[in-house]
C-alpha positions as CSV (number, residue, x, y, z in Angstrom):
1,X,41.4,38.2,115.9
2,X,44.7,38.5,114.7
3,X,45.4,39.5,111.2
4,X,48.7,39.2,109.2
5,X,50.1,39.7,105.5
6,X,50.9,37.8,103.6
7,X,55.2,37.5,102.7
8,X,54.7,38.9,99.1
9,X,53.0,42.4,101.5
10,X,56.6,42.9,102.3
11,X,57.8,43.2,99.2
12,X,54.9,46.2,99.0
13,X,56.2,48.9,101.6
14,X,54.5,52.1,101.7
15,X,55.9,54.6,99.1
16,X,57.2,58.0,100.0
17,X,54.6,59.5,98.2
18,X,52.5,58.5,101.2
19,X,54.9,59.9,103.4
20,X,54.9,62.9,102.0
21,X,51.3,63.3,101.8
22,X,50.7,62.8,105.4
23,X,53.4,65.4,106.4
24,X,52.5,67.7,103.5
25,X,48.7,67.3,105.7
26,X,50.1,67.9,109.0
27,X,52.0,71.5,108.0
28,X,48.7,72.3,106.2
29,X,46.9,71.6,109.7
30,X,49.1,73.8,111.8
31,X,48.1,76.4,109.1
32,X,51.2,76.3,106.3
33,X,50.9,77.3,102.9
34,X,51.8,74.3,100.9
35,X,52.4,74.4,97.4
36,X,52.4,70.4,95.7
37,X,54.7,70.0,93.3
38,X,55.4,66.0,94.3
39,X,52.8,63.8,92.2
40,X,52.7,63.9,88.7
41,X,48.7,64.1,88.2
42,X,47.4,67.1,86.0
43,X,45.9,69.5,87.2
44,X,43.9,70.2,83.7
45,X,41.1,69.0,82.5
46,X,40.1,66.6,79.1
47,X,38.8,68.5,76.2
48,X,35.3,69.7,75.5
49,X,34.4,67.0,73.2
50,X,35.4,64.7,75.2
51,X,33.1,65.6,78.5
52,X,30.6,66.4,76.4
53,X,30.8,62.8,75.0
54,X,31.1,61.3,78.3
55,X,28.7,63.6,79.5
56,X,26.1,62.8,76.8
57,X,26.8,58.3,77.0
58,X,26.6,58.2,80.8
59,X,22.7,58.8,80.5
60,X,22.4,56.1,77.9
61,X,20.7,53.0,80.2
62,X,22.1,50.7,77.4
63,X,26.2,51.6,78.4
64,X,26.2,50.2,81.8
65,X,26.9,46.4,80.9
66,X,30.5,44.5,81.1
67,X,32.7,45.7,78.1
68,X,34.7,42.6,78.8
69,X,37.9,44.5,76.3
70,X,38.2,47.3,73.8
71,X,35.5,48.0,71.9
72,X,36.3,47.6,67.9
73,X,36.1,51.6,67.4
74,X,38.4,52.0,70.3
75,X,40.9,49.8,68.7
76,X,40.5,51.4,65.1
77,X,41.2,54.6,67.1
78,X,44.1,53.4,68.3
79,X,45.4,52.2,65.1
80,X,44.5,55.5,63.4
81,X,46.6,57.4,66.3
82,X,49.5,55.4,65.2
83,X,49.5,55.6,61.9
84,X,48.5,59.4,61.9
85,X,51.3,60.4,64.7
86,X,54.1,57.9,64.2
87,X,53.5,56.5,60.6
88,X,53.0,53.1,62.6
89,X,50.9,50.4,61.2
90,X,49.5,48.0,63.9
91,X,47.0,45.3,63.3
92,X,43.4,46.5,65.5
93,X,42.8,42.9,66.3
94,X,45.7,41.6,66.8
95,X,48.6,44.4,67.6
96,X,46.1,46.5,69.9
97,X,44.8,45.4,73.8
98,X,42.9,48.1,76.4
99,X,44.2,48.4,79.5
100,X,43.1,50.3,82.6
101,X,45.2,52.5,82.3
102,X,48.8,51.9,80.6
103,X,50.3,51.3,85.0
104,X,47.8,48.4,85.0
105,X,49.0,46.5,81.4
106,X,52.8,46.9,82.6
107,X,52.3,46.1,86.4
108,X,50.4,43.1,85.2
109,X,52.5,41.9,81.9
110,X,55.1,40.5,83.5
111,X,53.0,37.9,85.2
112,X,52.5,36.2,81.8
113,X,56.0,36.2,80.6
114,X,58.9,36.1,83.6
115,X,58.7,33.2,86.0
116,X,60.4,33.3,89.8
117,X,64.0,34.3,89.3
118,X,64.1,35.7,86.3
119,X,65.5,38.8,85.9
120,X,64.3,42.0,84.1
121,X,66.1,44.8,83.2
122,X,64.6,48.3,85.0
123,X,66.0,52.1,84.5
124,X,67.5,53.2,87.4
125,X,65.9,55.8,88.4
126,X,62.4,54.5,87.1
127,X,58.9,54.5,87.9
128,X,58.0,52.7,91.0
129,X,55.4,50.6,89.2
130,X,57.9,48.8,87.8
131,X,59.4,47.3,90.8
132,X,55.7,46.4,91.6
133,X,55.5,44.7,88.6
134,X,58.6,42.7,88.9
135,X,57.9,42.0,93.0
136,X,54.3,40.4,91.6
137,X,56.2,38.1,88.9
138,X,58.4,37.0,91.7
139,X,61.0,38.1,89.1
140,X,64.1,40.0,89.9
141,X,65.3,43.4,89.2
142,X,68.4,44.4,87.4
143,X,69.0,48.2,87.7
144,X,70.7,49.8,84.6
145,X,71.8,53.3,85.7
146,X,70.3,56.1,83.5
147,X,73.5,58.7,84.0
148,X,73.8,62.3,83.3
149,X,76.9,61.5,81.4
150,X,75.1,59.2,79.1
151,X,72.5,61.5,78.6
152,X,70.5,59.1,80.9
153,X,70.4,56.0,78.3
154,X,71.2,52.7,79.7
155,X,74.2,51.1,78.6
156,X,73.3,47.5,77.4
157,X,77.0,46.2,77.4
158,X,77.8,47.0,81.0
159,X,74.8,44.4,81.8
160,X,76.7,41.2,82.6
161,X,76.3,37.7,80.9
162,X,74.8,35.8,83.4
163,X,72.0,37.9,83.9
164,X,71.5,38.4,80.5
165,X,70.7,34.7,80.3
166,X,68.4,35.0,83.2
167,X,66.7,38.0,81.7
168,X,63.2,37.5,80.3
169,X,61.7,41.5,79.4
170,X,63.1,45.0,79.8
171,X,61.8,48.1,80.4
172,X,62.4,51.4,79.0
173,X,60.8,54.7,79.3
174,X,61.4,57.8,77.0
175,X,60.3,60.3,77.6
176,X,61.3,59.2,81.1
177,X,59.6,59.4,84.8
178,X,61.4,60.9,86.7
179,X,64.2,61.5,84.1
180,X,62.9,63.5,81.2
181,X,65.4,62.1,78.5
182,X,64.6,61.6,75.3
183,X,65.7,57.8,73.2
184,X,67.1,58.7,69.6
185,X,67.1,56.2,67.0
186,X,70.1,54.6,67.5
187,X,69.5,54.1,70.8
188,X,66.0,51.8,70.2
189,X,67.9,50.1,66.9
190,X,70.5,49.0,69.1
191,X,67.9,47.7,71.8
192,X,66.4,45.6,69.0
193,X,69.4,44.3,68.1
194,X,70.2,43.5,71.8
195,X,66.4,42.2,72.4
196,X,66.8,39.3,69.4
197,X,70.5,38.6,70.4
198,X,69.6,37.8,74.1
199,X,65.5,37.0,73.5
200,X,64.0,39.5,75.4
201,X,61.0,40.9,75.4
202,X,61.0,45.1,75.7
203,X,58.2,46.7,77.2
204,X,58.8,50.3,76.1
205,X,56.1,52.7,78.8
206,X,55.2,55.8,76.5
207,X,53.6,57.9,78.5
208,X,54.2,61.2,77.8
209,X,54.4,61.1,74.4
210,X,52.7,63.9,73.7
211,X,54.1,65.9,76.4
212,X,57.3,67.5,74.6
213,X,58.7,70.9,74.1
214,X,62.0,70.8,72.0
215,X,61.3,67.4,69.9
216,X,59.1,65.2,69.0
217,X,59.6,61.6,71.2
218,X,60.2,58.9,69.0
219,X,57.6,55.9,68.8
220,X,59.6,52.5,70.2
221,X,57.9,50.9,67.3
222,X,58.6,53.1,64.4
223,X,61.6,51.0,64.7
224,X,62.4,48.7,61.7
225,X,61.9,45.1,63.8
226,X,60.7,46.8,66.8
227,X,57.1,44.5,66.9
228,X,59.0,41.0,66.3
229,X,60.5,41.6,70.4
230,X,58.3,44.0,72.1
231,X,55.5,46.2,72.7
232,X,54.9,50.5,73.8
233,X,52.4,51.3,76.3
234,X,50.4,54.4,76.1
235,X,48.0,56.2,78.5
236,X,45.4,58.8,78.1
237,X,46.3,59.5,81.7
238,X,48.9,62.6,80.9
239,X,48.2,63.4,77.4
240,X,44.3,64.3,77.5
241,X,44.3,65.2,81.0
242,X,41.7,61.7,81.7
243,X,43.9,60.1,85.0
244,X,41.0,59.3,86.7
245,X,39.2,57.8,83.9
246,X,41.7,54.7,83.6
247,X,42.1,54.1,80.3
248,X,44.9,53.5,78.1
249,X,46.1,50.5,75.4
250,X,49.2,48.2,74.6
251,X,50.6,48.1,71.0
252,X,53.1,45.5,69.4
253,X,54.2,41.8,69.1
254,X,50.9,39.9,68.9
255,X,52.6,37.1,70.8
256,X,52.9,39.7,73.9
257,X,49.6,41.1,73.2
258,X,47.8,38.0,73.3
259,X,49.8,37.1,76.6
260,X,48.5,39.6,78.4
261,X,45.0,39.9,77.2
262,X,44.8,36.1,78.3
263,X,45.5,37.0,81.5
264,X,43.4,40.0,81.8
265,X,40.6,38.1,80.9
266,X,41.3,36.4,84.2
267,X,41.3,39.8,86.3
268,X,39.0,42.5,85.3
269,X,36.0,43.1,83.0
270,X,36.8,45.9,80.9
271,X,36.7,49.8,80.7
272,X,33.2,51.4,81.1
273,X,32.0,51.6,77.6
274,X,31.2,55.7,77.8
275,X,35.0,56.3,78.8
276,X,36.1,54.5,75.9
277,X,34.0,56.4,73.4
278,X,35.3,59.3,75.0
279,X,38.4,58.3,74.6
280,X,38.1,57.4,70.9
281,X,37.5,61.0,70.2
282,X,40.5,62.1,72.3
283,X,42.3,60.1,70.0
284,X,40.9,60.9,67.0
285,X,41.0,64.4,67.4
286,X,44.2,64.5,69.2
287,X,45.7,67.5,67.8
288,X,42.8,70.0,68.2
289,X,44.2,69.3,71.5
290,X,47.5,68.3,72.1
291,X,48.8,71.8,71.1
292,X,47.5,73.7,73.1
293,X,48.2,71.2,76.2
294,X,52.1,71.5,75.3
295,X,52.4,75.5,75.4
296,X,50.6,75.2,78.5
297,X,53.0,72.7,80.2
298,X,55.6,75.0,78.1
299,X,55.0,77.9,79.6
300,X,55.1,76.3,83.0
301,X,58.2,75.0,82.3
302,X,60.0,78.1,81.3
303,X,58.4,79.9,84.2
304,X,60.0,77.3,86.7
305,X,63.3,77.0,85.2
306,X,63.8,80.4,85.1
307,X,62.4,81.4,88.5
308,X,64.5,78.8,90.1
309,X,67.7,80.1,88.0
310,X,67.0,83.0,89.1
311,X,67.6,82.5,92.9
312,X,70.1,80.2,92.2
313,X,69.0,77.1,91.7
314,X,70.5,76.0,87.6
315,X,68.2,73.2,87.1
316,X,68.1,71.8,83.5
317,X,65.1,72.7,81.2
318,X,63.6,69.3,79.9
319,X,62.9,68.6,76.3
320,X,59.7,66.4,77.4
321,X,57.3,65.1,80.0
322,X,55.9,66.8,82.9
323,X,59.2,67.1,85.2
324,X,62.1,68.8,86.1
325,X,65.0,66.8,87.3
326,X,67.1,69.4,89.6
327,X,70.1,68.6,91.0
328,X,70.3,69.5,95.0
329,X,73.2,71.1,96.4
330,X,76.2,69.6,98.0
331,X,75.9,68.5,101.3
332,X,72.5,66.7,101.6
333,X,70.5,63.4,100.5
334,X,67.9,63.8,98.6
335,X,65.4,62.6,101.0
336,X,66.5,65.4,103.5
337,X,66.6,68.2,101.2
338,X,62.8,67.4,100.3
339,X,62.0,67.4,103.9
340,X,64.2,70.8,104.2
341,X,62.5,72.3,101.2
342,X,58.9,71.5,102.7
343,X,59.6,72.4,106.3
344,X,61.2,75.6,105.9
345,X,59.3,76.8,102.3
346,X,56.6,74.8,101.8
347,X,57.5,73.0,98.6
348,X,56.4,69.4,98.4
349,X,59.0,67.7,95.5
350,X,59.6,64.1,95.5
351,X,63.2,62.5,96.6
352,X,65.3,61.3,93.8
353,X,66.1,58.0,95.6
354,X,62.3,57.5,95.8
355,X,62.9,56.0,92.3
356,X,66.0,54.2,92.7
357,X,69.7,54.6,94.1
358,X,71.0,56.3,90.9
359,X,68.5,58.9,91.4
360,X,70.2,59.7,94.9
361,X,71.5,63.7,94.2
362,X,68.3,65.0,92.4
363,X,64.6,66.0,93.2
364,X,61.8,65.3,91.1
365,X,59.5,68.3,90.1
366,X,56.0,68.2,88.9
367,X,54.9,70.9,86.5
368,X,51.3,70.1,88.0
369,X,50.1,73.9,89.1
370,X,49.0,77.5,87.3
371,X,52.3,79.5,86.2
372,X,51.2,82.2,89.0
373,X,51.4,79.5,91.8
374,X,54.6,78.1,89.7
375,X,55.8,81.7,90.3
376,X,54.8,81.5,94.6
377,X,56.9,78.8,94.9
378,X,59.9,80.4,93.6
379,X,59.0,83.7,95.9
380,X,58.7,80.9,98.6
381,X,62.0,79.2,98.3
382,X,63.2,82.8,98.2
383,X,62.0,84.3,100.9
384,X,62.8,81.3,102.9
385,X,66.3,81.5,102.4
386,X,66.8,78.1,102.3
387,X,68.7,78.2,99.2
388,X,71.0,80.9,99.5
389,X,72.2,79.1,102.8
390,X,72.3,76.0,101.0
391,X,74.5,76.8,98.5
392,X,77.0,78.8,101.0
């Protein structure tokens, strides 16, 4: 029998992530130390109270039915979380929707907002969900270029009048993946005042916010007027170390909210009932936590950044997130130095372009191992001399 895809599979090629993966398995075959600094999944686990919550539910035969949303305690969890870390006040029942996981709400909302040929607005270099996203929609993408020089905020006036007219939602993402850059005020004021000039909806993916070093990441909807054009995503995922748990929530417009939960309704049937409760605690005791999960990343940080400085690679030190962006030397793509830097030291990093053709130039690296293997990578790209003939 033969078997095809359908057209929209083409829009769906296989990531390099894959790529890498498979190569990263074949060295590891032919016995090579590999050290996996691509993907940016922790390596940590949650807290104690929340195993021992999920631990404790899981034997409860009365938590194993359809959950159909968020729970009413998750959503007063939620609520407190925002009004406790950002001096946010949402509405639980109306300004608050679980997701699966804050990749599933985003790659999902523009389905109920952007029609075929619309376009939205995506950071370039971004997250490759977002092209998902905008390939299900049958939307199209406008890249706006996140440059050193503009301390890797988008410049809203370069975007040109036709396709503002076309443009139905854009996404932001600070603190960034891959680009660790931070949004200041000024920046999301003006992207309100943009949003209600040009009627577009912002979907602002917040990710890491709890992953910072130098400065606390600003909430998209402490913003005066923020709520009346868009919505933040947020994820347990990276800030209590539960990836694998999918859980995470949207907050904001009510119009946006209800959007998407109509359509959700349609796809899935909730978030097992013990990972929520789990997650309520995570959130409600958040900073028991979320300390001690910052010096950690921290520490890895500083012991990267230096390391690589010292055998002369100047990569910059991020003020958030879980990633280093790192210029590569002169003289190569980005694509072949990651190959380079895997084949002859055993580093897997993920190309720049990967996430866009403003991120040509750079490598992403994942702060997603122990400071003493942190440190063996460094001896690695060392004693391979990769870099010092690199930089000749």
């Amino acid at each position: 029998m033969k078997i095809t895809f359908s057209q929209k599979m083409n829009e769906f090629p296989t990531l390099i992530f894959s790529e890498l993966l498979a190569y990263k398995k074949k060295l590891q075959q032919e016995g090579k130390e590999i050290i996996d600094l691509s993907v940016g999944s922790p390596d940590l686990p949650p807290p104690d109270f929340v195993r021992e919550e999920l631990a404790k539910l899981v034997q409860d035969e009365t938590q194993y039915g359809y959950s159909l949303t968020g729970i009413p305690s998750f959503h007063e969890a939620v609520r407190g979380y925002y009004k406790r870390e950002f001096q946010v006040d949402v509405d639980q029942d109306t300004e608050v929707l679980m997701v699966m996981g804050s990749q599933d709400g985003l790659v999902h909302l523009p389905l109920a907002f952007a029609n075929p040929g619309d376009y939205i607005l995506v950071p370039d270099p971004g997250y490759t969900a977002y092209e998902a996203a905008i390939s299900l929609a049958g939307a199209k993408p406008y890249p706006m270029a996140l440059k050193e020089e503009n301390n890797f905020l988008p410049d809203l006036q370069t975007i040109p009048q036709d396709v503002l007219e076309k443009t139905k939602l854009m996404i932001l993402n600070f603190p960034g993946n891959p680009v660790p850059a931070l949004a200041t005020k000024e920046f999301f004021a003006n992207v309100v005042q943009f949003a209600n000039e040009h009627n577009i909806i912002v979907l602002h993916d917040f990710a890491y916010s709890e992953l910072y070093y130098d400065e606390k990441p600003i909430s998209f909807l402490s913003i005066e007027g923020a709520s009346e054009v868009g919505v933040e995503f947020n994820s347990l995922s990276k800030s209590f170390n539960m990836a694998g748990c999918r859980i995470g929530y949207v907050v904001g417009n009510e119009t946006v909210i209800d959007g998407l939960n109509r359509l959700k309704s349609n796809l899935d049937y909730g978030v097992f009932i013990p990972i929520q409760k789990a997650a309520i605690q995570a959130l409600t005791y958040s900073a028991s936590f979320t300390d001690t999960l910052r010096a950690t990343y921290k520490n890895r940080r500083d012991v990267l950044v230096e390391g690589l400085k010292s055998i002369g690679w100047d990569v910059e030190s991020p003020k958030a997130s879980m990633f280093l962006w790192a210029k590569i030397p002169q003289g190569y793509t980005s694509m072949d130095f990651a190959y380079k830097l895997l084949d002859e030291a055993g580093i897997v990093v993920t190309p720049g372009n990967a996430f866009g053709q403003e991120g040509e130039g750079y490598v992403r690296i994942a702060l997603v191992q122990s400071e003493s293997l942190l440190l063996r990578a460094v001896d690695k790209i060392k004693e391979s001399n990769l870099f010092s003939t690199l930089v000749k």
